[in-house]
RODO-2510 file (C-alpha; in nm, 4 decimals, decimal comma):
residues 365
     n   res          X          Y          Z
     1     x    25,1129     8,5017    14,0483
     2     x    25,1685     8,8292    13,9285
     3     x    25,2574     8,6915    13,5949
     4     x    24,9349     8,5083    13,5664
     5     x    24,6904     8,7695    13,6704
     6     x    24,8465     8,9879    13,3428
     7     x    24,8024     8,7235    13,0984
     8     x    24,4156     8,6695    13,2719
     9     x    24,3598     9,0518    13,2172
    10     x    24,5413     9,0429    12,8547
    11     x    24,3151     8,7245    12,7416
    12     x    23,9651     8,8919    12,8830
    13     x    24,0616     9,2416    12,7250
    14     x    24,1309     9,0441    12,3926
    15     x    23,7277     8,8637    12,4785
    16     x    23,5865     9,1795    12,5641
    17     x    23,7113     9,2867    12,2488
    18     x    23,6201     8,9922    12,0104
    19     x    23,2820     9,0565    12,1499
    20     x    23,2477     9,4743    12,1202
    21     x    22,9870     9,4297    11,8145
    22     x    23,1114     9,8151    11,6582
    23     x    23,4974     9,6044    11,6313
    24     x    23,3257     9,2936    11,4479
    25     x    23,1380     9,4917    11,2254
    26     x    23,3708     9,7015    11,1163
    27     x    23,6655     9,3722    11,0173
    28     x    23,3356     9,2738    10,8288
    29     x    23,2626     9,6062    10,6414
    30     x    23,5309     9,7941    10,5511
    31     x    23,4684     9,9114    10,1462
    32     x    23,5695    10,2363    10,0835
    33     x    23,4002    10,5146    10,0506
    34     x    23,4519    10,6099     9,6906
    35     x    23,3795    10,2830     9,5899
    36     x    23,0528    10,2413     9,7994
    37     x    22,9206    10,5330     9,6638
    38     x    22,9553    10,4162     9,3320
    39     x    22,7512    10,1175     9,4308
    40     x    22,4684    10,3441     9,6131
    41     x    22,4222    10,5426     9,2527
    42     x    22,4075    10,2044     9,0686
    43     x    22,1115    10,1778     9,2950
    44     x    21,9727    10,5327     9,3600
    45     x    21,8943    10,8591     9,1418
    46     x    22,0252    11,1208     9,4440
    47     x    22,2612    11,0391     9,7192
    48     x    22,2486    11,3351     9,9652
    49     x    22,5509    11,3566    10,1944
    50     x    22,5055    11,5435    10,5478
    51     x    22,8166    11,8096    10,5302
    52     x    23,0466    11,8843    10,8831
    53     x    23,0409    12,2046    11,0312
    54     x    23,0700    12,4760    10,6740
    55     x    23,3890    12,5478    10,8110
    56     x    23,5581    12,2184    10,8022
    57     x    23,7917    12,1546    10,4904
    58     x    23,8873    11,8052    10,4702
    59     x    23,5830    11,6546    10,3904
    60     x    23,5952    11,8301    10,0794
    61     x    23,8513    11,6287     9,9622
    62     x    23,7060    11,3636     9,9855
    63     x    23,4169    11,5223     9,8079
    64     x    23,6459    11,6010     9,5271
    65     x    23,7997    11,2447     9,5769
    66     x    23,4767    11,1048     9,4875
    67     x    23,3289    11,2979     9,1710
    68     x    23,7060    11,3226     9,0110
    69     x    23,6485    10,9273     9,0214
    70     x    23,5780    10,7995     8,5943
    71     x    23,2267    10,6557     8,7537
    72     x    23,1229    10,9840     8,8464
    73     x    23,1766    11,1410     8,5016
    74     x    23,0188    10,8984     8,3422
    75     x    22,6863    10,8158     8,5382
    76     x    22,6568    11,0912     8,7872
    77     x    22,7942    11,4329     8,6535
    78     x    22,5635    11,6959     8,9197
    79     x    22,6530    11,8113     9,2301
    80     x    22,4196    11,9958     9,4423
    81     x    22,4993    12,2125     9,7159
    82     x    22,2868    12,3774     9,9651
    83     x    22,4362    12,7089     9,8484
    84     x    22,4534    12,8700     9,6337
    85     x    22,1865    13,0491     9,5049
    86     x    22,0347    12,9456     9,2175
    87     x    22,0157    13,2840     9,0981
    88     x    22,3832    13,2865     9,0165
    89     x    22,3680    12,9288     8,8153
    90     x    22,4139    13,0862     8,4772
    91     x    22,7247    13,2101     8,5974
    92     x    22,8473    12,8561     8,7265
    93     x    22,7941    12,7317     8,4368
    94     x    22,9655    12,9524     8,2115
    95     x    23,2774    12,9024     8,4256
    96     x    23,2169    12,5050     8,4752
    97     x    23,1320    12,4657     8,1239
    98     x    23,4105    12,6848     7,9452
    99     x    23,7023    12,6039     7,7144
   100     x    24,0421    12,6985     7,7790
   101     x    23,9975    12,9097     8,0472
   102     x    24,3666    13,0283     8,2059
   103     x    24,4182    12,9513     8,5696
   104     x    24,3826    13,3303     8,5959
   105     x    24,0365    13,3145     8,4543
   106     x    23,9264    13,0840     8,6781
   107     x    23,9890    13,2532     8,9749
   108     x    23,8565    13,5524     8,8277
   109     x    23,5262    13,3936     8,7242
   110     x    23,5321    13,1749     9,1071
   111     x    23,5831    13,5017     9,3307
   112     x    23,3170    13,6806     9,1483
   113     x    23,0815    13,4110     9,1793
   114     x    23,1504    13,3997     9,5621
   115     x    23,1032    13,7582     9,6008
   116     x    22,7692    13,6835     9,4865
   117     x    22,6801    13,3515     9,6166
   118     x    22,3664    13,4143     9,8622
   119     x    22,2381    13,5971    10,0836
   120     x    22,5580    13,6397    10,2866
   121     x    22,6860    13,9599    10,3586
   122     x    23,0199    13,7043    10,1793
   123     x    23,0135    13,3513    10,2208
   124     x    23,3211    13,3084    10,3750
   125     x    23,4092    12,9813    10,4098
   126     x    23,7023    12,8814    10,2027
   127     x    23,6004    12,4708    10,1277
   128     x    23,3401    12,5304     9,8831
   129     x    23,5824    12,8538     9,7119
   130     x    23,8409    12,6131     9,6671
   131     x    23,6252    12,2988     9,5299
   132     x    23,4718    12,5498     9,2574
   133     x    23,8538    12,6393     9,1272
   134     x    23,9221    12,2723     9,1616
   135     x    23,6226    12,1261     8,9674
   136     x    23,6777    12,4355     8,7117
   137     x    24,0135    12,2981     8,6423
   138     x    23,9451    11,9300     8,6294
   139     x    23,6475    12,0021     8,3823
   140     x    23,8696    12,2260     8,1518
   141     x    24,0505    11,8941     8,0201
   142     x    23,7629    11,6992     8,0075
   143     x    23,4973    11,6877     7,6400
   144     x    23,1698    11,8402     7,7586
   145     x    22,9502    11,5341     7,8395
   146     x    23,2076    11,4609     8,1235
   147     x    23,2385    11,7641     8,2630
   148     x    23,1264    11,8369     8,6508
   149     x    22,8149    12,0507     8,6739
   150     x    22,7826    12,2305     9,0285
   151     x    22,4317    12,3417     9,1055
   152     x    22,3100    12,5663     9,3582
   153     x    21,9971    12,4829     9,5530
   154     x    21,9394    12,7903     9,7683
   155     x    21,6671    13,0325     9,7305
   156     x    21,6575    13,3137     9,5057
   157     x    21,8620    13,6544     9,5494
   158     x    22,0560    13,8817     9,4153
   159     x    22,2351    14,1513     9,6082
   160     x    22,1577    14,3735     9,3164
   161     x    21,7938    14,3874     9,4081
   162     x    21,8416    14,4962     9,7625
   163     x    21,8749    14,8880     9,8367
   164     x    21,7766    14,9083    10,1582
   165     x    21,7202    14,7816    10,4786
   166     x    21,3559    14,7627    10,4293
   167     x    21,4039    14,5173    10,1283
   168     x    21,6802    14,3216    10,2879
   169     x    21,4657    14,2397    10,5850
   170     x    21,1598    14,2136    10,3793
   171     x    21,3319    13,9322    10,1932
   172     x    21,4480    13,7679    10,5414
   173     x    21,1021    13,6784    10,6353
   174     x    21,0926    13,4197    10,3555
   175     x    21,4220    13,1983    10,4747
   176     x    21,1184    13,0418    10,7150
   177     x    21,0084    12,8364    10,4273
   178     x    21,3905    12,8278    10,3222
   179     x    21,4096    12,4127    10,3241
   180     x    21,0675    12,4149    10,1655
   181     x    21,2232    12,6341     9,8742
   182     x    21,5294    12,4080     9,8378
   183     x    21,4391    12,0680     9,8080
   184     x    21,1664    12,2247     9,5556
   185     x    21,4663    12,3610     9,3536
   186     x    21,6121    12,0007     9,3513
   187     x    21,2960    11,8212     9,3009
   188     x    21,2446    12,0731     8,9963
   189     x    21,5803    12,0199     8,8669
   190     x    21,5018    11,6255     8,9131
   191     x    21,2059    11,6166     8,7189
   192     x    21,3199    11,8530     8,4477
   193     x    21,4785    11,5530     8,2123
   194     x    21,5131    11,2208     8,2290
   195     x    21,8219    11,0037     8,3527
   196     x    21,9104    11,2953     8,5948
   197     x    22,1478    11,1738     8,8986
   198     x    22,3142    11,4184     9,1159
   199     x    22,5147    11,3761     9,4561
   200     x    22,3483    11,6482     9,7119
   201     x    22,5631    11,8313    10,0092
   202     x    22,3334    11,9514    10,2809
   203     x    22,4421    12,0750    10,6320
   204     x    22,3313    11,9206    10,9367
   205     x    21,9693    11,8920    11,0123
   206     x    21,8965    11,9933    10,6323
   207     x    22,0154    11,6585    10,5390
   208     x    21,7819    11,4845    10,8096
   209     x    21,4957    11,2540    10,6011
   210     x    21,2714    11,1556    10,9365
   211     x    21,2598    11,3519    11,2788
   212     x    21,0271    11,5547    11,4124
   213     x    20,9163    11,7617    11,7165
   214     x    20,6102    11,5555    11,7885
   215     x    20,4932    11,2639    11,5771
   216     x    20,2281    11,4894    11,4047
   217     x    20,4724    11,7908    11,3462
   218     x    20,7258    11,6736    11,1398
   219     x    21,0436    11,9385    11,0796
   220     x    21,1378    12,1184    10,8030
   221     x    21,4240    11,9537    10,6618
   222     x    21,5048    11,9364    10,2661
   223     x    21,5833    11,6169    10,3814
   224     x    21,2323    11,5206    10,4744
   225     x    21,0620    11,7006    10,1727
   226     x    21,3049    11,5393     9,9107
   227     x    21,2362    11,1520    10,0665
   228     x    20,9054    11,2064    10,1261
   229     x    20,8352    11,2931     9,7511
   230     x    21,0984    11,0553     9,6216
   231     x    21,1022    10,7657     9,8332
   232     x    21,2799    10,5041     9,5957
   233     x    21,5236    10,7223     9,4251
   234     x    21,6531    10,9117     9,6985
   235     x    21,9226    10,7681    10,0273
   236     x    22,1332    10,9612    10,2559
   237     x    22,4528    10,9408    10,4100
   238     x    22,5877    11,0497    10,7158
   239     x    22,9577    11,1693    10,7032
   240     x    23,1355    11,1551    11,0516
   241     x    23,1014    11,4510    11,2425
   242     x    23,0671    11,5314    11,6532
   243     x    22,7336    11,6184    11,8282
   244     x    22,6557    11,9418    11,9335
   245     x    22,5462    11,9972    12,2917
   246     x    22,1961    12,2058    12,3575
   247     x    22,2660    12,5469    12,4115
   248     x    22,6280    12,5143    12,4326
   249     x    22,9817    12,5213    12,1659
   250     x    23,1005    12,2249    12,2634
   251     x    23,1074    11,9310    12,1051
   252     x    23,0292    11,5727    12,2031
   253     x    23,1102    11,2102    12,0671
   254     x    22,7904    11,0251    11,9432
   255     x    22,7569    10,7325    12,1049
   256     x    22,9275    10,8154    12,4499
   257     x    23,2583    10,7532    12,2194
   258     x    23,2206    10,4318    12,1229
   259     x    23,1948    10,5153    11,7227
   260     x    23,4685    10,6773    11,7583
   261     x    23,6726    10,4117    12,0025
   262     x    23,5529    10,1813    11,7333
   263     x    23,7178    10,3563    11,4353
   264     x    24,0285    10,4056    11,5904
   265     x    24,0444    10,0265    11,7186
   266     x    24,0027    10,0071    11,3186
   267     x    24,3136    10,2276    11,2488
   268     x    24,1251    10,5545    11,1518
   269     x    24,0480    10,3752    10,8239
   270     x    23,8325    10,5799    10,5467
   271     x    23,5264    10,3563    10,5440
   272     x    23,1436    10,3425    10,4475
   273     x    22,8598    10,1059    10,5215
   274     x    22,4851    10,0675    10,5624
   275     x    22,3208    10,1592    10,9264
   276     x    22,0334     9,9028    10,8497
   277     x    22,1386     9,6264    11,0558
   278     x    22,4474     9,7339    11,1896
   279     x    22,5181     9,8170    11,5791
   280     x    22,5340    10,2147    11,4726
   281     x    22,2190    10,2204    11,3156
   282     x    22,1094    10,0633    11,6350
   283     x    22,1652    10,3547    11,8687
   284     x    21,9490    10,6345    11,9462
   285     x    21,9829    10,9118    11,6783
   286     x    22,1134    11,1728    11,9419
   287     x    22,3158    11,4030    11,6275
   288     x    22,0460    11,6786    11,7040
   289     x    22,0063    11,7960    12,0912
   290     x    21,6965    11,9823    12,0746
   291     x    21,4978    11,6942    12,0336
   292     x    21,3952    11,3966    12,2112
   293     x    21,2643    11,1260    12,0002
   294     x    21,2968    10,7413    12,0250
   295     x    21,4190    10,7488    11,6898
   296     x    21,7295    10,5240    11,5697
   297     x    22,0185    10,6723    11,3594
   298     x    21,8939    10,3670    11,0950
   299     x    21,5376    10,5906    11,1221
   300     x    21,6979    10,9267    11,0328
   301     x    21,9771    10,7839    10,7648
   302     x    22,0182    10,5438    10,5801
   303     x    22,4251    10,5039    10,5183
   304     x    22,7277    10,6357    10,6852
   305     x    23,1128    10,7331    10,5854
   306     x    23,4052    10,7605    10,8202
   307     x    23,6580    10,9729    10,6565
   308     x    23,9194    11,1398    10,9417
   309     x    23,8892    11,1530    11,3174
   310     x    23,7622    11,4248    11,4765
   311     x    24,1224    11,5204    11,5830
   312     x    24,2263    11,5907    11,2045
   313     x    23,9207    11,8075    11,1392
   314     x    24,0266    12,1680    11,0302
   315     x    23,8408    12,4592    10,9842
   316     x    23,8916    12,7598    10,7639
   317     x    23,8037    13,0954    10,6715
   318     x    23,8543    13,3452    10,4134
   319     x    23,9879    13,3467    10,0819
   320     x    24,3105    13,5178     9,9281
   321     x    24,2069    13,8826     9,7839
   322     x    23,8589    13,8155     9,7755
   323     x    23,7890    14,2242     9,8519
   324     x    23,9702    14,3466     9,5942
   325     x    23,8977    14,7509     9,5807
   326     x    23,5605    14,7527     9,3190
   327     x    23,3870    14,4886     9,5162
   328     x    23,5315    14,6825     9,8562
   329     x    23,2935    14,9397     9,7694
   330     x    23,0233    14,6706     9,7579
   331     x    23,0539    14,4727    10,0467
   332     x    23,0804    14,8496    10,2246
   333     x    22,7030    14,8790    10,1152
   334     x    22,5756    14,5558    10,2297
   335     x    22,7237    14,6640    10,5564
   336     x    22,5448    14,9627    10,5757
   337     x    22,2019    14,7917    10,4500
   338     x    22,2597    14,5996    10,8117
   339     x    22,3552    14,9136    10,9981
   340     x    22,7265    14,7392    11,0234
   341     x    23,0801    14,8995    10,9047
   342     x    23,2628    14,6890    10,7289
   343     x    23,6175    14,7394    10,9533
   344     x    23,9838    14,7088    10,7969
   345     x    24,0193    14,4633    11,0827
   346     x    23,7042    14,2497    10,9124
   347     x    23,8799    14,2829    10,5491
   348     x    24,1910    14,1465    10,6691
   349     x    24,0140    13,8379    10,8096
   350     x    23,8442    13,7867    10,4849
   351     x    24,1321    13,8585    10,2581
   352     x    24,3530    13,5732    10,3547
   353     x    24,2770    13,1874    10,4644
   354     x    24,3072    13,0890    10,7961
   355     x    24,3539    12,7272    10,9401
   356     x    24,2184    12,6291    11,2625
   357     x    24,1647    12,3378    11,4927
   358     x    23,7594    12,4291    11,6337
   359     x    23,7353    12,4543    12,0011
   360     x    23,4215    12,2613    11,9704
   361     x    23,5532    11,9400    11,9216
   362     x    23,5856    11,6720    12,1794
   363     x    23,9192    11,4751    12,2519
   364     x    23,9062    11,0892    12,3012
   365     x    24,2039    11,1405    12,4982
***
C-alpha cells in the first residue's frame, strides 16, 4: 500500500508539473541571451536594459558578454548608461577611442574619469569602474569603426563649477526634472545622425516605459519619455532582479517565487524571451511597491533575461587607490561643500573593493 501511495504522489507531482505553464514555457523558449539580443537590434534602433541594484557586479558581465560579441561591433557599437555625465564625454572618448594606450594608461585615464563622473560626492560602485577598463582594453585592438563607444546620459555637471554650498544645492533643485533631462540627452544623441543604434542601461524605475500614479499622471521615467517619443524604434528588457518591499530593505521574489521556482526547475539556465504572451508577462507588474496599478509586467516591458539566481548576486564597492593624495585634497572639498569630513575610516572603504552578498535578498530556501 505504502508502495503505491508513493508512486500516486510521484506520478501527480510529475502532472502538476507538466501542467505549471512558467515549466512549459520555459522547455519552449530557452535562446540565449546574447543571441536574442542580437535578434531584438535586427529589429529595433535602442534596446534599453533595466540594471540590478548599482551595486551588483555580475550582470555586468554579461553586459560585457554581450557588446564583446562580433554583432555588436558591427551593427550596434553605443552603449548608454544612466551615468555618467555627459559633461565628462570628451574625456570617454579620448580614452575609448585611443591608440596604444598601456594598461597603466588606462587606469590612469578610467580613475580620473570616475573621480569626475556626476554629481556624486564619488561614484563608488566598482561594476561600471571595471567595465570602462574592460571596454578600454578590448577597443585598443580593435580598427576604429569597431571600437565600443560608452556614452553618458546624465545631466550636466562638473565639480569644477561648484564652490559652495549655495551652488551645490542650487544645482540639486534641478535633479526633479533629472529623467526629463536624460532621455532628452539620448533622444538628442538619437537624432543627431542617421543609422544610430545604441544598447541603454537604466536602473530600476528609470527603465520603466508605462506606469503611472493615476491614469492621468503618468511618472517620470526616461523610460516613458524615450517610448513615448520613439514608439517603433525603441523595446525594453527586464534583467532578473528581486522586488523591493515599501518602506522596507528587504527584498521579495516577484511572483510569490514562482519565476524564480521556475528558473531553477530550468537549471538556473542564462535565458531571454518575450513577455507578450508568455505566463510572466501575464502577472501583475508588482517590481515597484509604491504603486498600485492593474498593470501587467507585458504593460511595463516588453522582454526579459534571466542571467544568475538571486543567490549568486554580489555586490561591490570601491575601487583600488581611487583617492590617491591630489584628488584626496578634492574629495576633502566636496565634503566640506556638504558640511561632511571626509574620515580615514571613509577613504579606506573607498580605496579597496569589497565583495558582498546584500542582506536584501530573499532565499528560496
Amino acid at each position: 500500500m505504502k508502495t503505491l501511495l508513493t508512486a500516486a504522489f510521484a506520478f501527480l507531482s510529475l502532472v502538476v508539473m507538466a501542467q505549471n505553464p512558467y515549466d512549459t514555457f520555459l522547455q519552449k523558449n530557452n535562446e540565449p541571451p546574447t543571441e536574442y539580443l542580437e535578434g531584438l537590434f535586427q529589429e529595433k534602433d535602442l534596446v534599453m536594459i533595466c540594471e540590478r541594484d548599482h551595486r551588483e557586479i555580475t550582470q555586468y558581465d554579461l553586459l560585457y558578454d554581450i557588446v564583446s560579441q562580433d554583432w555588436f561591433s558591427d551593427h550596434v557599437r553605443n552603449i548608454i548608461f544612466e551615468l555618467p555625465s555627459v559633461s565628462i564625454q570628451n574625456e570617454l572618448d579620448n580614452l575609448l577611442f585611443a591608440e596604444d594606450l598601456s594598461d597603466a594608461q588606462i587606469e590612469s585615464k578610467t580613475k580620473h574619469i570616475y573621480q569626475n563622473l556626476g554629481y556624486d560626492l564619488l561614484w563608488e560602485k566598482t561594476n561600471l569602474y571595471t567595465f570602462i577598463g574592460k571596454i578600454a582594453r578590448l577597443n585598443r585592438d580593435r580598427d576604429k569603426d569597431k571600437k565600443i563607444r560608452i556614452i553618458g546620459a546624465d545631466v550636466k555637471f562638473s565639480w569644477d563649477n561648484i564652490k559652495n554650498k549655495a551652488e551645490y544645492q542650487e544645482f540639486r533643485k534641478t535633479l526633479n526634472h533629472r529623467d526629463r533631462n536624460m532621455a532628452k540627452n539620448i533622444s538628442d544623441w538619437y537624432k543627431s545622425k542617421a543609422n544610430n543604434k545604441a544598447l541603454i542601461i537604466m536602473n530600476y524605475r528609470h527603465a520603466y516605459t508605462n506606469i503611472y500614479w493615476k491614469k492621468e499622471m503618468k511618472t517620470d521615467n526616461v523610460g516613458r519619455y524615450l517610448k513615448e517619443e520613439f514608439p517603433n524604434e525603441l523595446t525594453n528588457v527586464f534583467l532578473n532582479s528581486y522586488a523591493n518591499r515599501r518602506y522596507s530593505w528587504k527584498g521579495k521574489f516577484h511572483a510569490k517565487k514562482k519565476w524564480d521556482l521556475a528558473f531553477q526547475e530550468n537549471n538556473n539556465k542564462a535565458v531571454a524571451f518575450s513577455l507578450k504572451n508568455s505566463p510572466f508577462g501575464s502577472d501583475r507588474f508588482d517590481d515597484f511597491p509604491y504603486l498600485s496599478t492593474k498593470l501587467k509586467w507585458s504593460d511595463t516591458f516588453d522582454h526579459f533575461i534571466f542571467y544568475n539566481p538571486l543567490s549568486e548576486h554580489i555586490n561591490s564597492n570601491g575601487m583600488d587607490n581611487i583617492i590617491d593624495p591630489e584628488f584626496r585634497k578634492e574629495l576633502e572639498r566636496r565634503y566640506r561643500i556638504i558640511d561632511k569630513e571626509l574620515t580615514e575610516g571613509r577613504i579606506n572603504t573607498l580605496n579597496k573593493v569589497r565583495l558582498y552578498r546584500d542582506k536584501c535578498i530573499p532565499s528560496l530556501k
